[in-house]
MDAnalysis code that builds the backbone (N, CA, C; Angstrom):
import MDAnalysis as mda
import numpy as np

u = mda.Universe.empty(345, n_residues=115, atom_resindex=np.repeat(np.arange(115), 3), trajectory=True)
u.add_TopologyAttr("name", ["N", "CA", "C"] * 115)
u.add_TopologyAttr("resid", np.arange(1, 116))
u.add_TopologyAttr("resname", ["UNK", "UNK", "UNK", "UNK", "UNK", "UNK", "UNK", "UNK", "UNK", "UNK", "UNK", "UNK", "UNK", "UNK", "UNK", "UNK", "UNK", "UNK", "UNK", "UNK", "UNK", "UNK", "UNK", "UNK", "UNK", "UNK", "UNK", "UNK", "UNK", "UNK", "UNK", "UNK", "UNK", "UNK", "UNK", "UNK", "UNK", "UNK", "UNK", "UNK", "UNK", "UNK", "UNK", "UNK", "UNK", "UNK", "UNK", "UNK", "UNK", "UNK", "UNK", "UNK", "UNK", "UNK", "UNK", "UNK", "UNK", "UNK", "UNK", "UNK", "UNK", "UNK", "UNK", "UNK", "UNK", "UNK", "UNK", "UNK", "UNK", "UNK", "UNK", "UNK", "UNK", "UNK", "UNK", "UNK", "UNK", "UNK", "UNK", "UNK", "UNK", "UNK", "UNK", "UNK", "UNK", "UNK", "UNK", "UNK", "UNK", "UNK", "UNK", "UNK", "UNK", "UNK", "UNK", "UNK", "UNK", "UNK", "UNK", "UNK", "UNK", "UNK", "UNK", "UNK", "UNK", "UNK", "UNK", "UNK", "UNK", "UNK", "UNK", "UNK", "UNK", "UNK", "UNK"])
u.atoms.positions = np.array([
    [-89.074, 146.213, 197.630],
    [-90.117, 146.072, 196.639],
    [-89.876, 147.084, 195.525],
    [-89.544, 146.687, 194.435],
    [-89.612, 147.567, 193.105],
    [-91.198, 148.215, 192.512],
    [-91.272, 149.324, 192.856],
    [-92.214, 150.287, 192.377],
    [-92.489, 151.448, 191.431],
    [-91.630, 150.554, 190.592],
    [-91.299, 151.281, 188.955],
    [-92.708, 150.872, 188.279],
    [-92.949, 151.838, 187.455],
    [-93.809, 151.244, 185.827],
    [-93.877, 152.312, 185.442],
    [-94.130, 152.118, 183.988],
    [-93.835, 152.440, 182.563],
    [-94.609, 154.017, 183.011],
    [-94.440, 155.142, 181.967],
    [-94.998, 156.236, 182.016],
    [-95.405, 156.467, 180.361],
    [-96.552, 156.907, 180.455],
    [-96.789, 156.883, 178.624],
    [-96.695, 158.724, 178.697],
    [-96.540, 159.406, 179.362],
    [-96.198, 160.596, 179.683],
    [-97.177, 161.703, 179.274],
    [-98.361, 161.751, 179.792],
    [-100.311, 162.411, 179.556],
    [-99.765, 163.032, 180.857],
    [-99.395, 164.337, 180.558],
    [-100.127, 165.255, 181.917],
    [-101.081, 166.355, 181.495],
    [-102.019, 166.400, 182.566],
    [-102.751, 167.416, 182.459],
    [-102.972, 168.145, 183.490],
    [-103.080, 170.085, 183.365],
    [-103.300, 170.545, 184.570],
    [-104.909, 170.866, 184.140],
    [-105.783, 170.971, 184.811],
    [-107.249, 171.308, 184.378],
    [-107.782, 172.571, 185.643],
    [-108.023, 173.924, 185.245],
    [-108.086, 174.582, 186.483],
    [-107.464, 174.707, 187.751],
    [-106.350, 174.484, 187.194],
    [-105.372, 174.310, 188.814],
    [-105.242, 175.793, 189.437],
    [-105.432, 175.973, 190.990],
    [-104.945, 177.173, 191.214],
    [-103.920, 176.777, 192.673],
    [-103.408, 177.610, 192.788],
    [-101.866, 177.154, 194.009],
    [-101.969, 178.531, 194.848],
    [-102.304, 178.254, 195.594],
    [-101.959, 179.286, 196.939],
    [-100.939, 178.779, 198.020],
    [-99.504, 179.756, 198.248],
    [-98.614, 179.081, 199.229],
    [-99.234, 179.137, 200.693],
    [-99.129, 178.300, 201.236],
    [-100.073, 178.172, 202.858],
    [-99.117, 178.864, 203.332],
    [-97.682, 179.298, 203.800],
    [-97.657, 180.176, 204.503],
    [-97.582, 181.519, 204.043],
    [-97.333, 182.178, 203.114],
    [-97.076, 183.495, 202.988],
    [-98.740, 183.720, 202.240],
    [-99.565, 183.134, 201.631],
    [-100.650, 183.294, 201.018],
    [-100.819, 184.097, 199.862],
    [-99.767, 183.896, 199.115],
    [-99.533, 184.393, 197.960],
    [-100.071, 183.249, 196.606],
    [-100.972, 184.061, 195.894],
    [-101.668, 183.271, 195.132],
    [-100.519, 183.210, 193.855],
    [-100.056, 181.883, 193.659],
    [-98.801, 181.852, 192.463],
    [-99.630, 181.626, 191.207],
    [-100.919, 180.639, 191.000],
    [-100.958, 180.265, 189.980],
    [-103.005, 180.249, 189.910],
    [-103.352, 180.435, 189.192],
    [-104.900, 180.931, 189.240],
    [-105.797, 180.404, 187.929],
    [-106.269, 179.257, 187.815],
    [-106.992, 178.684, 186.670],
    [-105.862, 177.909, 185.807],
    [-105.102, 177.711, 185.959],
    [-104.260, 177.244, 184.971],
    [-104.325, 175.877, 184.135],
    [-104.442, 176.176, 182.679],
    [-105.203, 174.555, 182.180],
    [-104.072, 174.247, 180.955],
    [-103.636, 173.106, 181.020],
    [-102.640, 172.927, 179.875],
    [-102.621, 171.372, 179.141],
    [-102.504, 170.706, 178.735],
    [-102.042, 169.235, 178.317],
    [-100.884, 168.625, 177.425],
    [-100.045, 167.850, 177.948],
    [-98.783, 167.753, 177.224],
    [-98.482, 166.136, 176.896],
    [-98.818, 165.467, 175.577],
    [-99.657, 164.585, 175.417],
    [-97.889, 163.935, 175.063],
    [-97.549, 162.558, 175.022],
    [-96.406, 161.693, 174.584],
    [-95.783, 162.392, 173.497],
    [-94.289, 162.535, 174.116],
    [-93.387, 162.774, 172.531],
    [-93.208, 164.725, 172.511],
    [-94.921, 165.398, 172.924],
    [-95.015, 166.908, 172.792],
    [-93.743, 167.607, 174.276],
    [-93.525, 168.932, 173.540],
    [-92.992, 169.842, 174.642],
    [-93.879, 170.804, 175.055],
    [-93.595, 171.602, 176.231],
    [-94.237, 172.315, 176.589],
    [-93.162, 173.704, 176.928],
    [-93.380, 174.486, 176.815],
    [-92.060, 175.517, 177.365],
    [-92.788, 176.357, 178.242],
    [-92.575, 176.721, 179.321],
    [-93.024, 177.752, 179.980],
    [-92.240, 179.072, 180.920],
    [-92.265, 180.132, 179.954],
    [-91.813, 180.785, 180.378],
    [-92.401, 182.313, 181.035],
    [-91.650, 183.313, 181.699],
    [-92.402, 184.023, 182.707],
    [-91.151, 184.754, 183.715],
    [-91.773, 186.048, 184.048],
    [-91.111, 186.677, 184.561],
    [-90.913, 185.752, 186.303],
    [-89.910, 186.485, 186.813],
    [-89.792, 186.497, 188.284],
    [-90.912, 185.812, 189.082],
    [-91.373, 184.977, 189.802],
    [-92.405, 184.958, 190.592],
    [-94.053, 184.732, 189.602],
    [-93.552, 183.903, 188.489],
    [-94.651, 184.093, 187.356],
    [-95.438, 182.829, 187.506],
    [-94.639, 182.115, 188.633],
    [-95.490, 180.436, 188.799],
    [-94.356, 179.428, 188.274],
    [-93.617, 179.665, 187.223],
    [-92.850, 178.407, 186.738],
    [-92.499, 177.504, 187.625],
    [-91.853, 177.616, 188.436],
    [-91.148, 176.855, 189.785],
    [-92.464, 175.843, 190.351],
    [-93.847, 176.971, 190.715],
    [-94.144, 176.468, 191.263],
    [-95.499, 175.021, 190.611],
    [-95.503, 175.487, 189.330],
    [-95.957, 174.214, 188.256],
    [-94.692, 173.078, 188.073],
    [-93.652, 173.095, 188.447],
    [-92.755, 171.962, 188.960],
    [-92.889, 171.418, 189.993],
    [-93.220, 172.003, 190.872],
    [-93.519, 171.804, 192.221],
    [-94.696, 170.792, 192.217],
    [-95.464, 171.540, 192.037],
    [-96.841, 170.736, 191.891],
    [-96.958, 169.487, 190.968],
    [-96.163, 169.565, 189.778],
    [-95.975, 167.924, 189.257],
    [-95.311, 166.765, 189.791],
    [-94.435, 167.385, 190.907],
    [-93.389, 166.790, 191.904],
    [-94.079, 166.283, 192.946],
    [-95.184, 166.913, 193.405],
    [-95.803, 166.604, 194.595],
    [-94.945, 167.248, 196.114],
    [-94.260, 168.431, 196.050],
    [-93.293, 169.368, 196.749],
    [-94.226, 170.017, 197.667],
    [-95.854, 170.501, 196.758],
    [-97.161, 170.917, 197.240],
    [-98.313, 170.502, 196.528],
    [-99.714, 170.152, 197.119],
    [-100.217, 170.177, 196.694],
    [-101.284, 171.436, 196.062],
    [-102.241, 171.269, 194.763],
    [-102.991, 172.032, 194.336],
    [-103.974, 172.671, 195.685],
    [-104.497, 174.100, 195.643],
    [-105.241, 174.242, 196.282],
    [-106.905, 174.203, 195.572],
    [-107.019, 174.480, 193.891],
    [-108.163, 173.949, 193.322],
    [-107.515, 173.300, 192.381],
    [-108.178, 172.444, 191.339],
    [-108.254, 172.067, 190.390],
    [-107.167, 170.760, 190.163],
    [-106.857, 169.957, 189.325],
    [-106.542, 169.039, 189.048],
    [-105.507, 168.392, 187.970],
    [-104.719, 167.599, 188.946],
    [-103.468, 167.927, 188.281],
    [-103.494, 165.669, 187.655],
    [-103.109, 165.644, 186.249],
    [-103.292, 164.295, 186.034],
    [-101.793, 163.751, 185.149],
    [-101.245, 162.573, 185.785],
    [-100.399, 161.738, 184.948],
    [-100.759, 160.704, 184.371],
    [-100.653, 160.628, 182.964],
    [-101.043, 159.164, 182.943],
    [-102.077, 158.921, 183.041],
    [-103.240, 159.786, 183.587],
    [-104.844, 159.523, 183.944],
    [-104.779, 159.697, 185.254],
    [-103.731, 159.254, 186.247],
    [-103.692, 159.667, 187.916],
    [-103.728, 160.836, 188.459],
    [-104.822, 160.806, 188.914],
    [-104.998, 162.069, 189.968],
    [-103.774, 162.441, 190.760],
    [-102.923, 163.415, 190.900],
    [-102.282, 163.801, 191.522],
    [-102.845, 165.010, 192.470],
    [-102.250, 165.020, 193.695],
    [-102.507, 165.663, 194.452],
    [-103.510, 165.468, 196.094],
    [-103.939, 166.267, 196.463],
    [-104.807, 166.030, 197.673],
    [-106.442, 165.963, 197.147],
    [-106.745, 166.381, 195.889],
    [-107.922, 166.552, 195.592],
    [-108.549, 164.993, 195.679],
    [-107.710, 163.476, 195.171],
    [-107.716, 162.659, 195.177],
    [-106.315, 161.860, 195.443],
    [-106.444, 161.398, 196.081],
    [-105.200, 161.052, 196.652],
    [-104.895, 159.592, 196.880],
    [-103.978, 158.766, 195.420],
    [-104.202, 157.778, 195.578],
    [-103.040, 157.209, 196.023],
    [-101.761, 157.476, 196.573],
    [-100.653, 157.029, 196.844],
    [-100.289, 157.490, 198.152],
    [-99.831, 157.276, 199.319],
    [-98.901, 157.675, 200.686],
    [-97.846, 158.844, 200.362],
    [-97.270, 157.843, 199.156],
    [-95.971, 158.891, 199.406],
    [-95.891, 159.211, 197.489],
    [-95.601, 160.451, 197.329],
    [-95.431, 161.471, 196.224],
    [-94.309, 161.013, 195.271],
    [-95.010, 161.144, 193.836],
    [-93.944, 160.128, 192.856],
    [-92.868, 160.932, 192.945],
    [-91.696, 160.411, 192.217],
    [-90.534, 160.998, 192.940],
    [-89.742, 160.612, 191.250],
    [-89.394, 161.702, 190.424],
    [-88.953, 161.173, 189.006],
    [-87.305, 161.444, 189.368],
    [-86.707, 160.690, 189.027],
    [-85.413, 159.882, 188.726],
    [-84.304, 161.193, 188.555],
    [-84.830, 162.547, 188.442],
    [-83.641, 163.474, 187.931],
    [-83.583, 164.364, 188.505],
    [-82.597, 165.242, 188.913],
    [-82.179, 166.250, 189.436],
    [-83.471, 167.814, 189.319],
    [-83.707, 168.016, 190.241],
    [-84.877, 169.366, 189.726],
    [-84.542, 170.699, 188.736],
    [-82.969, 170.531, 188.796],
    [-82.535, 171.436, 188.179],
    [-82.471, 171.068, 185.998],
    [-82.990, 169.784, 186.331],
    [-83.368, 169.158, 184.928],
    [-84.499, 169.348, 184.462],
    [-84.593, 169.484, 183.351],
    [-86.114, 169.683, 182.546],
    [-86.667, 168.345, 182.650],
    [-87.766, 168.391, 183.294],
    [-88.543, 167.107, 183.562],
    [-89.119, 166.432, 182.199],
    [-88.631, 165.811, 181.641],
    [-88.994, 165.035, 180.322],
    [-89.981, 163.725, 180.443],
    [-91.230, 163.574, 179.549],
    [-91.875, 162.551, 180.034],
    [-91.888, 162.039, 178.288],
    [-91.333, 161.061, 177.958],
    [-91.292, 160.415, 176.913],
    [-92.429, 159.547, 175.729],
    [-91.907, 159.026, 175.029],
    [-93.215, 157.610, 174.745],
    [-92.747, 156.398, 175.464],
    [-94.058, 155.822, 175.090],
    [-93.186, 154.562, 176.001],
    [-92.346, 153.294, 175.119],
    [-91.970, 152.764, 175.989],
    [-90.645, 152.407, 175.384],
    [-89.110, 152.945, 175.640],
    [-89.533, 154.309, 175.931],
    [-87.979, 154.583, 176.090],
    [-87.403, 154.421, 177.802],
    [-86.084, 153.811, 177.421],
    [-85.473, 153.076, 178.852],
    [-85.664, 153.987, 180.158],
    [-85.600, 155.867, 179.737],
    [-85.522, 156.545, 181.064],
    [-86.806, 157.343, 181.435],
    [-88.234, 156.269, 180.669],
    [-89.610, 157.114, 181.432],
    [-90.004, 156.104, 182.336],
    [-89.909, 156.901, 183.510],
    [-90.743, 155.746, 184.269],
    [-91.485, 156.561, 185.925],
    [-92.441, 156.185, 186.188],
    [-92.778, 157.004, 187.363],
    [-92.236, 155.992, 188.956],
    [-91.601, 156.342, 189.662],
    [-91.017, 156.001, 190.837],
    [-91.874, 156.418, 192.291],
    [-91.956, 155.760, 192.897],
    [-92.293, 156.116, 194.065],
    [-91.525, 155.611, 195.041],
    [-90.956, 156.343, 196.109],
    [-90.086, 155.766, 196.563],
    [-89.860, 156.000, 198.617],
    [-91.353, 154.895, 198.673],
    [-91.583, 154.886, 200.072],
    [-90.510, 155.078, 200.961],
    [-90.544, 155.658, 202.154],
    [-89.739, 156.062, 203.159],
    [-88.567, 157.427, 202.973],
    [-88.398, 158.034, 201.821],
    [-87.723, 158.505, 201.418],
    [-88.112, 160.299, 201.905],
])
């Protein structure tokens, strides 16, 4: 079953905070941003400053422990939880996660059951 469609590329974090469940180290604390079609976002930061782990959390690697993370308008995360299995974008993590306008051939959100 093909479980591709289009991404108009709207994320938003709204109060997100991330605590790692095992070591309990609070990485990321209120964090609110929006990165609307076409815009960049750069985020940069020392050592242990969260970057990684605001990839993480758009990845679905972990979920938020408050606040709310949105693609597209979709709730991501455990806060609401509308999918089994965690979208899964098309590129290497070591790539800058690019979310396009639509139209272009390489935005698209994937999910990719059993995987």
């Amino acid at each position: 079953e093909d479980l591709e469609e289009s991404l108009r590329g709207d994320l938003v974090f709204r109060d997100v905070d991330f605590t790692y469940p095992d070591s309990g180290i609070e990485a990321l604390k209120g964090v609110s941003f929006e990165v609307k079609p076409g815009e960049s976002l750069a985020i940069i930061g020392t050592t242990g400053s969260g970057k990684s782990t605001i990839a993480n959390l758009i990845c679905r690697m972990y979920d938020t422990t408050d606040g709310v993370i949105e693609i597209d308008g979709r709730l991501v995360g455990t806060q609401a939880l509308l999918n089994e299995e965690p979208p899964v974008f098309d590129r290497h993590s070591t790539t800058p996660i690019r979310l396009q306008n639509p139209g272009q051939p390489d935005c698209r959100w994937r999910s990719c059951p059993g995987e």
